[in-house]
DRENROSE-147415 format. One record per residue: residue in three letters; residue number from 1; z, y, x of N, C-alpha, C in turn. Coordinates in steps of 0.1 Angstrom, whole numbers. Example, Ala and Ser with C-alpha at 12.3 -4.5 7.8 and 13.67 -1.06 7.14 Angstrom:
+-----+-----+-------+-------+-------+-------+-------+-------+-------+-------+-------+
| res |   n |  n.zz |  n.yy |  n.xx | ca.zz | ca.yy | ca.xx |  c.zz |  c.yy |  c.xx |
+-----+-----+-------+-------+-------+-------+-------+-------+-------+-------+-------+
| ALA |   1 |    78 |   -57 |   132 |    78 |   -45 |   123 |    78 |   -33 |   132 |
| SER |   2 |    71 |   -22 |   128 |    71 |   -11 |   137 |    79 |     0 |   129 |
+-----+-----+-------+-------+-------+-------+-------+-------+-------+-------+-------+
//
This chain:
+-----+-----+-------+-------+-------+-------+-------+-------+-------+-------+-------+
| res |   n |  n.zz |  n.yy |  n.xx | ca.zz | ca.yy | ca.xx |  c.zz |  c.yy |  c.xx |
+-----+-----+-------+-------+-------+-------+-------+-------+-------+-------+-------+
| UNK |   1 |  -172 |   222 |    76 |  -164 |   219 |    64 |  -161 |   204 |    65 |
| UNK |   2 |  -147 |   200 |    66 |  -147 |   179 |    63 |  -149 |   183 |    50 |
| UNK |   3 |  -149 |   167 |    51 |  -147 |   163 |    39 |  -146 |   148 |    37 |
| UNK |   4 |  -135 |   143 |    24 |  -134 |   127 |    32 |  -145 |   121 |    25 |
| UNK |   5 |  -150 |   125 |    16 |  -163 |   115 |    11 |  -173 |   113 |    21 |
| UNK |   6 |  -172 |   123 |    32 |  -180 |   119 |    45 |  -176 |   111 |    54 |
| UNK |   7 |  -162 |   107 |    54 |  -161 |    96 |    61 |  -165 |    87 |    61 |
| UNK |   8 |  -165 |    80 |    76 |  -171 |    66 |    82 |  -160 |    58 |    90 |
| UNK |   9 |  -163 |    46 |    91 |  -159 |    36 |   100 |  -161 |    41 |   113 |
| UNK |  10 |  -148 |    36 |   122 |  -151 |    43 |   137 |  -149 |    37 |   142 |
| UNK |  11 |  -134 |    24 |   141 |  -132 |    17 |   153 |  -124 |    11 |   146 |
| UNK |  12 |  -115 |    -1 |   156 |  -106 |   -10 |   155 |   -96 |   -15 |   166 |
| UNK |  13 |   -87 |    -7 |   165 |   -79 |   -10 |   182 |   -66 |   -18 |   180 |
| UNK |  14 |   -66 |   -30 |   194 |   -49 |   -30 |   192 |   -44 |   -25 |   197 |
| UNK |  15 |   -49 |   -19 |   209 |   -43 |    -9 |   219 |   -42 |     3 |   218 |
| UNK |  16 |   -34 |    10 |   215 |   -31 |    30 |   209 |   -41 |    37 |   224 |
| UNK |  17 |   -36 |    28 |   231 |   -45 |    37 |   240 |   -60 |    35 |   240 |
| UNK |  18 |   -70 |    30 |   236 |   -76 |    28 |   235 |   -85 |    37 |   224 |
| UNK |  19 |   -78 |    40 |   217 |   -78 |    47 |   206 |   -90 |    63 |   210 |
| UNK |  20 |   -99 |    66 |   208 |  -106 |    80 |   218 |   -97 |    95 |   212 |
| UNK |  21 |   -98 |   101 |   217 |   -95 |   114 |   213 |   -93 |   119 |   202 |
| UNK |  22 |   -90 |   129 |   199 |   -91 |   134 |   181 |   -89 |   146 |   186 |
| UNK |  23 |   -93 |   157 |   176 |   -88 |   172 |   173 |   -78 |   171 |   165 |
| UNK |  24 |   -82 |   162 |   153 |   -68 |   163 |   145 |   -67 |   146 |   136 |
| UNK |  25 |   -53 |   143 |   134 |   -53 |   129 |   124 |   -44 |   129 |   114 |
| UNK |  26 |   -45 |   120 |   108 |   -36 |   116 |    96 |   -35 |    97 |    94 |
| UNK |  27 |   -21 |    98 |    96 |   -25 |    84 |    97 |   -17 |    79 |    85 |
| UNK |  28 |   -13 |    68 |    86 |    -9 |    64 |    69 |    -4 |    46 |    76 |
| UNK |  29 |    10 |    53 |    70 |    17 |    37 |    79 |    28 |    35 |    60 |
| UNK |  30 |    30 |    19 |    62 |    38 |    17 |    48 |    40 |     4 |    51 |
| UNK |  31 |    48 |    -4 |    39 |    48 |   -22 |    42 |    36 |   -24 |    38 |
| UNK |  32 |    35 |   -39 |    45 |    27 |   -50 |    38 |    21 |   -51 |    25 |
| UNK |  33 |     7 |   -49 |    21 |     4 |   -51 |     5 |    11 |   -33 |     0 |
| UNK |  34 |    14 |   -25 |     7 |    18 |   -14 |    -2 |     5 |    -3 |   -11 |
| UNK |  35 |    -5 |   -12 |    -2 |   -22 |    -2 |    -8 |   -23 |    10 |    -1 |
| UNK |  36 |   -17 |     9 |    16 |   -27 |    20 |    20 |   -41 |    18 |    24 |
| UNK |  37 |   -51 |     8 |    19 |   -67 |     8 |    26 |   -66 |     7 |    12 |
| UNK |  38 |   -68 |     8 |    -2 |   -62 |    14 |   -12 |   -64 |    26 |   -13 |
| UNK |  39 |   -58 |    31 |    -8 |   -54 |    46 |   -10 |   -63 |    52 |    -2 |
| UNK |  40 |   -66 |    50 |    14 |   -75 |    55 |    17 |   -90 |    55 |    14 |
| UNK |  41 |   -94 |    42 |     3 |  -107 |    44 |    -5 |  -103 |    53 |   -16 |
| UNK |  42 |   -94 |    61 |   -22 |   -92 |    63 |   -32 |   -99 |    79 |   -27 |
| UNK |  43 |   -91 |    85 |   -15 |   -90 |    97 |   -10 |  -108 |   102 |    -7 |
| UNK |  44 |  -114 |    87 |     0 |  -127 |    91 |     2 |  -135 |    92 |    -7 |
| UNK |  45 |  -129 |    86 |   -18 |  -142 |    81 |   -31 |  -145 |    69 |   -32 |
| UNK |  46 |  -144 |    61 |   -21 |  -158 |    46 |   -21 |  -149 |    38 |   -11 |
| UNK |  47 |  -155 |    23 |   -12 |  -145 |    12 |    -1 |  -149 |    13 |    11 |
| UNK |  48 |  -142 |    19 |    19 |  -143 |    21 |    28 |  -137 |    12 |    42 |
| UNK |  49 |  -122 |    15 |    39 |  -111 |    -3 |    46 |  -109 |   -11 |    36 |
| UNK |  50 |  -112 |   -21 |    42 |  -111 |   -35 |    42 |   -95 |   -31 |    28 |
| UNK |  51 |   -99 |   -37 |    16 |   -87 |   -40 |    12 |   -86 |   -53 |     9 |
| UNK |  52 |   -74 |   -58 |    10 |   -69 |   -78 |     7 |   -59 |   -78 |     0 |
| UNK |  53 |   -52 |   -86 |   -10 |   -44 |   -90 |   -14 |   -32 |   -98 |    -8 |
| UNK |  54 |   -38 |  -101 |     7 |   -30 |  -110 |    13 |   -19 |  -102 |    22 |
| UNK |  55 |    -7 |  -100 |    20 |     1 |   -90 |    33 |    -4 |   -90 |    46 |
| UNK |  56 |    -2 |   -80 |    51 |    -7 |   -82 |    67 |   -24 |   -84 |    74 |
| UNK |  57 |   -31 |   -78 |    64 |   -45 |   -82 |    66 |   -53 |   -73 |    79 |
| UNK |  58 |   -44 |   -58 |    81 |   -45 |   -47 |    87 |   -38 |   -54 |   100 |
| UNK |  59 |   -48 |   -57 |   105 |   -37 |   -61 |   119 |   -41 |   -55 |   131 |
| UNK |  60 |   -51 |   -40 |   131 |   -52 |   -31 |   140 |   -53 |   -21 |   133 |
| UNK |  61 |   -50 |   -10 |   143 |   -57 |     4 |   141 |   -71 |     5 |   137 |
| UNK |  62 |   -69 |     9 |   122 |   -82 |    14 |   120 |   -86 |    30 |   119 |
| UNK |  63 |   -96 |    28 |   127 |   -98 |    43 |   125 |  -114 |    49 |   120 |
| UNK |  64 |  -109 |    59 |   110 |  -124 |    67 |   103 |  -123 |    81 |   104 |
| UNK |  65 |  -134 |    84 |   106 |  -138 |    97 |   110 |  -146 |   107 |    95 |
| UNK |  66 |  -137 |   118 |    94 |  -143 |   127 |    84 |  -150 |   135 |    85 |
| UNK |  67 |  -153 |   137 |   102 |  -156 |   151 |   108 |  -154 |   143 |   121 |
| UNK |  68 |  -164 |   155 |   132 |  -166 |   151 |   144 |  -145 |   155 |   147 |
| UNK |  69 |  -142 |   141 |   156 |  -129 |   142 |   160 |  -118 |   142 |   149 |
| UNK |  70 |  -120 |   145 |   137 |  -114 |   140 |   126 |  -113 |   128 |   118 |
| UNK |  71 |   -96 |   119 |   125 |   -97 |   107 |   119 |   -86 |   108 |   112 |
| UNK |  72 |   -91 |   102 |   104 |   -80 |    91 |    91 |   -81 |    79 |   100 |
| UNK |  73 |   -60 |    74 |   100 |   -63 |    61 |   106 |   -49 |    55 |    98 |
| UNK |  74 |   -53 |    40 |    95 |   -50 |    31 |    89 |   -42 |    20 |    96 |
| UNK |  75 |   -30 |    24 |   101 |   -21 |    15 |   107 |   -12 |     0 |   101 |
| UNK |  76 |   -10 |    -7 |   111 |    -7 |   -22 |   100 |     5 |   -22 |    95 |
| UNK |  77 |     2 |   -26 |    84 |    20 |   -27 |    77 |    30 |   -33 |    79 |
| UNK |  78 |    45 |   -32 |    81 |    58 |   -36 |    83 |    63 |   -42 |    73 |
| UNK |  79 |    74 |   -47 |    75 |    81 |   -58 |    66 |    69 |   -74 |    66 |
| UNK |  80 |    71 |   -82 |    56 |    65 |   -92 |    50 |    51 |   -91 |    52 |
| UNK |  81 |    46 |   -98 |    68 |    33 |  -106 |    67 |    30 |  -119 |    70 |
| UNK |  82 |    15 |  -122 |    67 |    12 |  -135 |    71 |     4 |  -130 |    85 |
| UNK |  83 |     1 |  -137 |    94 |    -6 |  -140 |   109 |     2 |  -144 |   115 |
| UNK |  84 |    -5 |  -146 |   129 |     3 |  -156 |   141 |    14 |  -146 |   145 |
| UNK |  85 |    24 |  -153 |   148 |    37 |  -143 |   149 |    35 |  -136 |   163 |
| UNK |  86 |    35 |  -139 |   171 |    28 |  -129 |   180 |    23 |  -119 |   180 |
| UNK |  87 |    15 |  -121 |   171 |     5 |  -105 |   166 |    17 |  -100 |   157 |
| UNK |  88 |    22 |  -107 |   144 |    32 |   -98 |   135 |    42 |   -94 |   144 |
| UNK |  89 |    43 |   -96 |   153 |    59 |   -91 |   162 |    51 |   -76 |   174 |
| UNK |  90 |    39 |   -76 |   177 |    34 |   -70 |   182 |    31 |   -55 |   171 |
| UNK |  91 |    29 |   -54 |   160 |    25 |   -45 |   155 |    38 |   -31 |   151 |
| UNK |  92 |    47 |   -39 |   153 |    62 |   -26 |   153 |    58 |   -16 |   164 |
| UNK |  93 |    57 |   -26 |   180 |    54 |   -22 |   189 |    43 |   -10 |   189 |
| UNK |  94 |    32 |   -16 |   179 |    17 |   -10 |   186 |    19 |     6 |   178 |
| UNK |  95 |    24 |     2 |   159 |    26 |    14 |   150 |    33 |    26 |   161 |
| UNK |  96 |    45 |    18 |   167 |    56 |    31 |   172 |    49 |    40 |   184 |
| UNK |  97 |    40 |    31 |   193 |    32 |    37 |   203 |    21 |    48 |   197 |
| UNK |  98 |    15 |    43 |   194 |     4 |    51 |   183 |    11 |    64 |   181 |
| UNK |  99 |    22 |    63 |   169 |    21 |    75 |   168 |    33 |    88 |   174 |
| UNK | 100 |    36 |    79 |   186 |    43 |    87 |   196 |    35 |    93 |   206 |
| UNK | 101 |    26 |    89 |   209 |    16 |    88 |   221 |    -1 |   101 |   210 |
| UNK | 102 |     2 |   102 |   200 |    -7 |   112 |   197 |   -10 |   124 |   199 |
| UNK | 103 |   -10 |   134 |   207 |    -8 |   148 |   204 |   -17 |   149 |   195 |
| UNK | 104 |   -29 |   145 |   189 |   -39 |   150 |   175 |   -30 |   152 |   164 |
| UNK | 105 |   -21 |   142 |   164 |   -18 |   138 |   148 |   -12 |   150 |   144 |
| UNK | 106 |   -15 |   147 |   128 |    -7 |   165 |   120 |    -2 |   159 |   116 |
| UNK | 107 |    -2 |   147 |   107 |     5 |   144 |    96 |     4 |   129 |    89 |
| UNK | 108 |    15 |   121 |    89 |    19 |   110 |    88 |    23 |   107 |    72 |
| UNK | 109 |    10 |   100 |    61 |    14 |    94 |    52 |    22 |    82 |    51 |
| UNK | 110 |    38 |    83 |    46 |    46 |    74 |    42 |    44 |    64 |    30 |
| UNK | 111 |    37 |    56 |    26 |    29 |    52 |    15 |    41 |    42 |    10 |
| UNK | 112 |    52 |    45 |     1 |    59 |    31 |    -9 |    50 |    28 |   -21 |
| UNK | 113 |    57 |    17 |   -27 |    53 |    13 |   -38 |    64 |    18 |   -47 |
| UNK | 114 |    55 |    23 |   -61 |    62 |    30 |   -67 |    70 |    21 |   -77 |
| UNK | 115 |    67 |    12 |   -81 |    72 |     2 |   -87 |    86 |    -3 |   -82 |
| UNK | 116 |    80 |    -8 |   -73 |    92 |   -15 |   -66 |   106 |    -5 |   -57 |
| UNK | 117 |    99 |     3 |   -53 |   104 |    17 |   -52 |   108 |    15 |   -34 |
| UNK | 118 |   115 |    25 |   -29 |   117 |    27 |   -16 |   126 |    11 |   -11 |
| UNK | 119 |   120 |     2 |     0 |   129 |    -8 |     5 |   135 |     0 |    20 |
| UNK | 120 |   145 |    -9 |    26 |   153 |    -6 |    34 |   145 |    -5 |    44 |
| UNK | 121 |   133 |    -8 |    49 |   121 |    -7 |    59 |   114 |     4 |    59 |
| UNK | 122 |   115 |    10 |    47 |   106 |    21 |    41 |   117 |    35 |    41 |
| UNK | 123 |   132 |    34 |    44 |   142 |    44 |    49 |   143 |    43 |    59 |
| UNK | 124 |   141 |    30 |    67 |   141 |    30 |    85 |   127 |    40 |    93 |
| UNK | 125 |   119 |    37 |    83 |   101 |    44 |    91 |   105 |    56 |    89 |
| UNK | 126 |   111 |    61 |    78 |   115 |    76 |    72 |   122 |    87 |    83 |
| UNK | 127 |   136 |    75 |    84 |   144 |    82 |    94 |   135 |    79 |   112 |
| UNK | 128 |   130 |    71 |   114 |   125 |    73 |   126 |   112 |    83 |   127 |
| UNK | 129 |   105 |    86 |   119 |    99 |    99 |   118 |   106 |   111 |   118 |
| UNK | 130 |   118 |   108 |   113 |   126 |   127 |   113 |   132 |   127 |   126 |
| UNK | 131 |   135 |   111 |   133 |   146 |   114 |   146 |   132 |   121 |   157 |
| UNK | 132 |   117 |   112 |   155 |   109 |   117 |   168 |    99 |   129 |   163 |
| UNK | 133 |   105 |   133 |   152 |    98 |   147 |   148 |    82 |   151 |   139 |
| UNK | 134 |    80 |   135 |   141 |    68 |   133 |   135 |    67 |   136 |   120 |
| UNK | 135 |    60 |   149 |   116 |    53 |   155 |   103 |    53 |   140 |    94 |
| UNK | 136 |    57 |   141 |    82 |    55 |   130 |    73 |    55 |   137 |    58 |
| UNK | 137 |    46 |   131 |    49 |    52 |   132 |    31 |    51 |   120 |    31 |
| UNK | 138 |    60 |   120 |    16 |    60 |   100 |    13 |    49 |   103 |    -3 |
| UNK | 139 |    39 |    88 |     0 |    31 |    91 |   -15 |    36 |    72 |   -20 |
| UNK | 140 |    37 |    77 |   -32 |    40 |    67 |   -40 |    32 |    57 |   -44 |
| UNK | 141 |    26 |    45 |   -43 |    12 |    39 |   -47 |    15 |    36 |   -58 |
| UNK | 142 |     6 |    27 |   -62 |     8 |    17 |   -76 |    14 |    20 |   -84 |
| UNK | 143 |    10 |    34 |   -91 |    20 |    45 |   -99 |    18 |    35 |  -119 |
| UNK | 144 |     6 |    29 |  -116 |    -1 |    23 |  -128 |     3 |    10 |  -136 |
| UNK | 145 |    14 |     9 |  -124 |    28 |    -5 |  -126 |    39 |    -5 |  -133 |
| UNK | 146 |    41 |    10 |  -133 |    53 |    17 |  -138 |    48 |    17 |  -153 |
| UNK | 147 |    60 |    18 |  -158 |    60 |    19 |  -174 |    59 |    30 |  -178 |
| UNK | 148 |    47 |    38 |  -186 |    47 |    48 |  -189 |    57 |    55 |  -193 |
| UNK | 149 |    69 |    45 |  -206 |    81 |    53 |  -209 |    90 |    55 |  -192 |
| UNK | 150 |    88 |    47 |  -181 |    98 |    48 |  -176 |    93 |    57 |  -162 |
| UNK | 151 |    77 |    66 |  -162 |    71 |    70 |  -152 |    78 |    84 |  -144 |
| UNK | 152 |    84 |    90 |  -152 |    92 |   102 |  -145 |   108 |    95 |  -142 |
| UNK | 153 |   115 |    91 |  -153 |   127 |    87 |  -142 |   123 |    79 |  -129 |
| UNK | 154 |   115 |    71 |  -132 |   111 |    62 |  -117 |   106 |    72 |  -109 |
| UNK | 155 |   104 |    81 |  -108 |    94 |    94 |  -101 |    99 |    99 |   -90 |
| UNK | 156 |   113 |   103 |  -101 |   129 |   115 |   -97 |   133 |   105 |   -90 |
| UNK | 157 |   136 |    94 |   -90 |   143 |    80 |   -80 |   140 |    81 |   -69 |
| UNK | 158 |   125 |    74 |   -69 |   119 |    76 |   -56 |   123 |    92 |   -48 |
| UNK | 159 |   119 |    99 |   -56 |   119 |   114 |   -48 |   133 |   117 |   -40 |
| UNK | 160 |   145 |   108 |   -47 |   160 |   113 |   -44 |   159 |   106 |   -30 |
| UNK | 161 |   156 |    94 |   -34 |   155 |    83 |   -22 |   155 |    92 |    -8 |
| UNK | 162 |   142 |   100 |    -8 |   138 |   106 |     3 |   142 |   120 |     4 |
| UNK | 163 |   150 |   130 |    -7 |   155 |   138 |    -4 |   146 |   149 |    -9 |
| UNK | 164 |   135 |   145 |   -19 |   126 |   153 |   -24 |   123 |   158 |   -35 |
| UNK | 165 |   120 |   167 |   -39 |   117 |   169 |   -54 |   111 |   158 |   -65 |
| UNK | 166 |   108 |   155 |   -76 |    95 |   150 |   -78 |    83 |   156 |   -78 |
| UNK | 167 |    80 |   172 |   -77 |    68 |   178 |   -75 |    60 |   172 |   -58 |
| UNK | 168 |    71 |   164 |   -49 |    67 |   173 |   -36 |    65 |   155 |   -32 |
| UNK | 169 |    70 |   150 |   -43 |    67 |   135 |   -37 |    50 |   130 |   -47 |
| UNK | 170 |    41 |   125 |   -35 |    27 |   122 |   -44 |    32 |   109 |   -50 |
| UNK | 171 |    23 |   110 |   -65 |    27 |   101 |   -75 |     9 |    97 |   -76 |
| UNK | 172 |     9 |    87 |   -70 |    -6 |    82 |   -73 |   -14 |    67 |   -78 |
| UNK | 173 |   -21 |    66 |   -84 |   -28 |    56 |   -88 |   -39 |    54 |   -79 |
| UNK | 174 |   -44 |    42 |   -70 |   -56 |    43 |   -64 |   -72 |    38 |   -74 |
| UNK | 175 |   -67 |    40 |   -86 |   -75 |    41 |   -93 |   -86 |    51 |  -104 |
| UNK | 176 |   -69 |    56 |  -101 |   -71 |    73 |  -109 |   -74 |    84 |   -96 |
| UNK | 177 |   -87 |    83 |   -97 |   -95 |    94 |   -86 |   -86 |   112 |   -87 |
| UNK | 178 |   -81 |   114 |  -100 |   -74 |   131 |   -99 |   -59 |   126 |   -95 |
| UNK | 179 |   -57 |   117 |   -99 |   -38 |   111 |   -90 |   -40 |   115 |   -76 |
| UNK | 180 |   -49 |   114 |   -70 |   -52 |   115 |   -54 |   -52 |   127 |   -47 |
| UNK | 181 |   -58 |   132 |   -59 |   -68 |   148 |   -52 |   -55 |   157 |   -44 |
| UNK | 182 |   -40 |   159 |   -53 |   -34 |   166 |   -44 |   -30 |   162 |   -30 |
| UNK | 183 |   -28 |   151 |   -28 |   -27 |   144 |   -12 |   -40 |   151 |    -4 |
| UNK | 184 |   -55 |   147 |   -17 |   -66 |   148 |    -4 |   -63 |   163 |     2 |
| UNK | 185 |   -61 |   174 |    -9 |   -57 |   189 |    -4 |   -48 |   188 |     8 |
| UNK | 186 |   -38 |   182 |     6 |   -31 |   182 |    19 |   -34 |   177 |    32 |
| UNK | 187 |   -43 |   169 |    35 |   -47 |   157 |    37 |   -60 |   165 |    50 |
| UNK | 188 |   -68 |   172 |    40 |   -77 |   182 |    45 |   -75 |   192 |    52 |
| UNK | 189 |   -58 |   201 |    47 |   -49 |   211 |    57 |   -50 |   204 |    67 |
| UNK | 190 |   -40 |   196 |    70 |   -38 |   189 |    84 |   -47 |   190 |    93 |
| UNK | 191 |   -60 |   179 |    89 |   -71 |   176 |    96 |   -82 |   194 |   102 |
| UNK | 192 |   -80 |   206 |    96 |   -84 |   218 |    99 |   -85 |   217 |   111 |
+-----+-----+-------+-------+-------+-------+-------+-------+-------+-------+-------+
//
């Protein structure tokens, strides 16, 4: 049985290849500051990655294990960071290898900010996931930003953005532990 409350810390690569084996993954790619190590403490229960306030703080693959060969992995974010430019110019590179180069992977969390709502970075990762085939949902973060009067029209927006219902697009708080639960269900499919 996984389960992600059983996840652990595994690794830290810059190199995809480097990266060991898997049966199955889920990885979770978004911009800068969007709260996916956030989100993925939300999914496990407890802090698990490194979260920062500062953009760009993810500056490798991280990877955690929920199950023997079952990883959740935590790739660095696009658009708007701080580090040595070298490294920020390197990480387009390293994200697009990763998750071309995986046969494990099932399924690729698209993580925007729901506030701010889908940027033009966040329809480029979209469509280059549908051109190389790669399985994706988009989950919305920072649903707790939004104005309650304004939480379902901003919902249906985002969801159009991407071509989705608002049932089928995750609307989550990484604070509100039941905002999560439907991702983790999905989340657990995959990784089977």
């Amino acid at each position: 049985m996984i389960s992600l409350a059983k996840c652990r810390y595994l690794a830290s690569e810059t190199k995809p290849e480097r990266v060991k084996e898997a049966v199955s993954e889920v990885a979770f790619v978004g911009r800068s500051n969007v709260g996916k190590s956030s989100l993925i403490n939300a999914l496990c229960g407890r802090a698990l990655a490194h979260v920062s306030g500062t953009p760009g703080r993810t500056r490798a693959i991280n990877v955690f294990e929920a199950a023997p060969g079952r990883f959740l992995v935590d790739l660095p974010g696009y658009g708007f960071a701080k580090g040595p430019i070298q490294e920020v110019l390197n990480w387009g590179p390293m994200i697009e290898t990763y998750l071309l180069s995986r046969p494990s992977l099932r399924l690729t969390v698209l993580v925007v900010d729901a506030k701010v709502g889908p940027t033009p970075l966040d329809a480029q990762m979209a469509l280059w996931l549908s051109d190389h085939r790669i399985d994706f949902c988009v989950a919305a973060s920072k649903t707790d930003k939004v104005k309650p009067s304004e939480s379902f029209a901003q919902r249906k927006k985002v969801a159009e953005f991407f071509e989705l219902s608002p049932e089928e697009l995750f609307w989550m708080n990484s604070e509100d532990h039941k905002s999560v639960a439907p991702l983790r269900v999905e989340i657990l499919k995959a990784l089977e």
